[in-house]
N, C-alpha and C positions, 0 to 999 in steps of 0.2 A: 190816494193817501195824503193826509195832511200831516202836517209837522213843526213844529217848533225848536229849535234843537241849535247847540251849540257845537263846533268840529271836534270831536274828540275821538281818540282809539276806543273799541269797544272790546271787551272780552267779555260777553254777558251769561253769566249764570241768573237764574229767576229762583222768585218763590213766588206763591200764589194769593191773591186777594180771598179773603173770608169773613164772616161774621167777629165785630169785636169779639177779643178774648178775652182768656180770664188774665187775672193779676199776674200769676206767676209768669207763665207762658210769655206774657208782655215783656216785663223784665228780664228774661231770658232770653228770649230771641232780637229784643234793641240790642243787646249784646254780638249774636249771634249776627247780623245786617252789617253790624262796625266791623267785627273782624274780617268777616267776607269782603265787605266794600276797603279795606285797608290794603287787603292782598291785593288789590287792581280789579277784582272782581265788579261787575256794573249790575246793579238790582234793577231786575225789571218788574212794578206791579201795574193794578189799577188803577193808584190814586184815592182807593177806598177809604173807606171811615177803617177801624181800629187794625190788623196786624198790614195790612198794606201802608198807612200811612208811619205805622213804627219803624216796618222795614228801610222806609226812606229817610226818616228820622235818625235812626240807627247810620244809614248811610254817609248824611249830610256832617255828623258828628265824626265820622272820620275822615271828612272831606271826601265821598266816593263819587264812583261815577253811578248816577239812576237814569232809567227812562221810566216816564207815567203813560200809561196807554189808558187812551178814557173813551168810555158809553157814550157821551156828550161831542161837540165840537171844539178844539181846541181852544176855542175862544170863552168858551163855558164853563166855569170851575164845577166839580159837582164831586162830592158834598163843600158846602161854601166856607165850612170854616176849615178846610186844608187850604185857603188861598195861600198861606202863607207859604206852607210846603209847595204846593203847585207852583210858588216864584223861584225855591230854592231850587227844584229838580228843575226848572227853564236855565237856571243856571250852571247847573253841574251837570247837565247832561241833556234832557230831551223830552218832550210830550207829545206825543202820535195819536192821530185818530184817523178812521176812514171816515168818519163821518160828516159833512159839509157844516161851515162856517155856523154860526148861531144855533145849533141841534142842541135842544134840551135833554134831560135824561128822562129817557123811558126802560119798565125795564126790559121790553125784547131786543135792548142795543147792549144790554152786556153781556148776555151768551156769544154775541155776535165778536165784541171788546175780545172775550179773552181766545179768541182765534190766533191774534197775533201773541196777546201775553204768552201762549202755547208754543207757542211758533219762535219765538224771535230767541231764545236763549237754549242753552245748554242743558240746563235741565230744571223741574220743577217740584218746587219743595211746598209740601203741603204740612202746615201747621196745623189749621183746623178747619171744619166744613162738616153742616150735617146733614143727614142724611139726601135732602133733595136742594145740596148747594150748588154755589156754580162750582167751587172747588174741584167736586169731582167731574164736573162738565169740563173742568182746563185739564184738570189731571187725565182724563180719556183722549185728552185730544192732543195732549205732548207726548204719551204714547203712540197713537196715530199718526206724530210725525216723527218720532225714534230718537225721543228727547227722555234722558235721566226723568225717574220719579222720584222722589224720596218722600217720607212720612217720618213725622213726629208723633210721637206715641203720645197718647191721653187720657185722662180718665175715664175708663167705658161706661162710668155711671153721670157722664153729661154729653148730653145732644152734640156739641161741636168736637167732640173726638172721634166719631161716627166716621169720618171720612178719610183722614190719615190710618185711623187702624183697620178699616177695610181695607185699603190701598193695602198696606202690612202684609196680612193677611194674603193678599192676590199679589207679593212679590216684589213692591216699591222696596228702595232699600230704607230700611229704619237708621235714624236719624237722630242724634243725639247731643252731637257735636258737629262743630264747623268742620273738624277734619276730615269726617264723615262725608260731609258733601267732595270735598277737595279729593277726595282720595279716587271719585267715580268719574273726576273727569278726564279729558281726552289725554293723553301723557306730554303730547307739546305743550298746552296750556299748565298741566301739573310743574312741567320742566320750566317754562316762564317765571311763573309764582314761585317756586324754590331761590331761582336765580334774584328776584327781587326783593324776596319777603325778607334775609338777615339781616342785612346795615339797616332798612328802618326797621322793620321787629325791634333792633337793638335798641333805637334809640328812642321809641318809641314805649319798651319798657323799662328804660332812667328815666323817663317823664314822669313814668308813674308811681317811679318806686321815690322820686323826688318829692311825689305830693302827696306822698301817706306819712304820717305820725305815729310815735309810738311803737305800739307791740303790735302793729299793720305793718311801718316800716322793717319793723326787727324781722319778722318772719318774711316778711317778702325778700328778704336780702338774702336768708337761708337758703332760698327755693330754687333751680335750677330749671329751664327750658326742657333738658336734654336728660335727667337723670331724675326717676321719681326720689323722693325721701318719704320716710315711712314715722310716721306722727311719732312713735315714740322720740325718737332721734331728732327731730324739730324742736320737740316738748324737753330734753336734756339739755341743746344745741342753746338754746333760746333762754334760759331759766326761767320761765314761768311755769304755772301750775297749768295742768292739763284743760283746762275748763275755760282759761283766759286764752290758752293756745287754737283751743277749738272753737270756740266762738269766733277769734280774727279769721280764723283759715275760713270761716261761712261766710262770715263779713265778704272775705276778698272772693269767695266763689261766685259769692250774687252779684259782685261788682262785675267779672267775667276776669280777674287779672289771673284766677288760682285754680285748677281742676283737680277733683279728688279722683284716684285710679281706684283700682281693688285694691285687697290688703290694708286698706286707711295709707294710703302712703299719696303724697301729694305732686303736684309740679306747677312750674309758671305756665303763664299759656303766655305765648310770641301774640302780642297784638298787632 
C-alpha cells in the first residue's frame, strides 16, 4: 500500500464514486458532504470526476477530514483537472493507492481502487450509478464486508438512478437526508457526534444566520433546530405575504441552512 497522508484521527463514513450527476443532485449532496464532514465525519472517495470530487469539495468547505483512494499511483493525478482538489485532501487528510509509483490509469485498476473505497469506512452511500457501474461493484462489495449501504432515490426515467434504486429495492437504507446516514451508525460513533456536534452547530449556525439579509435573515431567526414551525405561523410570525415566505424558505432549503418536514411545517438544520 502506498500513501500520502497527514496524522489525523479518523472516524470514516464513505460514499461512493459514479458517473457525473445531474444538477440537482449536485447541489444537494455538496450540501450533504459539508454537514457530514462538519460532524467529524472523514469522506472517503475515488477522487473522480463529478459526485466524488463534489463530495470532497463539499468536505474541504467545511474544513473536513477526506481520504482519495485512486486507480493510478499516488504520484498520478487522474482526472488532471481535480489537481487542485487532489492538493486539498493531501492536506486535510490522505491519498492511498496500492498501486506502484508512476501507474497510469487503466480502467481494470478501478474495480480493483474501490476494494478498499469498500472496505475502509463505515458505510457506503450511493448517490448514483447505472446499470453496469462500478457503484454497484463497491456497493456488492461493502456488503461483503458488513459495511452500511444506503441509497439515494432518483428519477427511474434516467440511467444513473439505476443503481441506488435497485440497491432500494434489495434493502440498502434509503436516503434523504444527512440524518439518515447518522442514525445507522455504530451507537459509540452516534454518542461521539452528539457530544460534539452542539457548541459548533451553534456557532456555526450564527455565521449563518450573520450572513443572510433581509426576509432570509427574518425567517431564519424564526426557525428553531429542535421544534418544527408550521408555514402558517412563520408566514403570521414574520409579516410577509405567503409567497415572499415561501420562496426564502426554498431559497434557504437549497442552500441546506432549512428542511421542510410533512405538514409544510419547517426547521433549521444544526450544520
Amino acid at each position: 500500500m502506498y500513501a500520502a497522508m497527514r496524522k489525523f484521527q479518523m472516524r470514516p463514513a464513505s460514499r461512493l464514486w459514479a458517473p457525473a450527476g445531474q444538477l440537482f443532485m449536485e447541489r444537494r449532496w455538496r450540501t450533504g458532504w459539508r454537514d457530514l464532514a462538519a460532524r467529524g465525519i472523514v469522506i472517503v472517495s475515488g477522487l473522480a470526476r463529478g459526485i466524488d470530487a463534489i463530495a470532497h469539495q463539499g468536505t474541504m468547505t467545511a474544513n473536513g477530514r477526506a481520504i482519495g483512494v485512486l486507480g493510478t499511483g499516488i504520484d498520478v493525478c487522474y482526472p488532471k483537472e481535480n489537481k487542485k482538489l487532489y492538493e486539498k485532501v493531501l492536506e486535510r487528510g490522505a491519498i492511498l493507492s496500492e498501486f506502484p509509483l508512476g501507474t497510469h490509469p487503466a480502467p481494470e485498476n478501478f474495480p480493483i481502487r474501490n476494494r478498499i473505497v469498500a472496505g475502509m469506512p463505515l458505510g457506503a452511500i450511493i448517490i448514483e450509478g447505472a446499470q453496469y457501474s462500478g457503484s454497484l461493484i463497491t456497493a456488492r462489495l461493502a456488503m461483503e464486508f458488513g459495511r452500511e449501504v444506503f441509497g439515494v432515490p432518483g428519477n427511474v426515467t434516467q440511467a444513473v438512478s439505476f443503481a441506488p434504486n435497485l440497491l432500494i429495492k434489495q434493502g440498502a437504507k434509503l436516503v434523504t437526508s444527512v440524518e439518515d446516514v447518522i442514525e445507522e451508525l455504530p451507537t459509540p460513533v452516534r454518542a461521539a457526534l452528539t457530544k460534539l456536534e452542539q457548541p459548533e452547530a451553534e456557532q456555526r449556525n450564527l455565521l449563518v444566520a450573520q450572513s443572510l439579509t433581509g426576509s432570509g435573515q427574518k425567517i431564519y431567526a424564526l426557525l428553531s433546530s429542535d421544534e418544527p414551525r408550521p408555514i402558517d405561523d412563520i408566514v403570521e410570525t414574520a409579516g410577509l405575504n405567503s409567497s415572499d415566505v415561501l420562496a426564502t424558505l426554498f431559497d434557504l432549503e437549497m442552500k441546506g441552512f432549512v428542511r421542510q418536514l410533512p405538514g409544510k411545517q419547517f426547521s433549521k438544520i444544526l450544520l
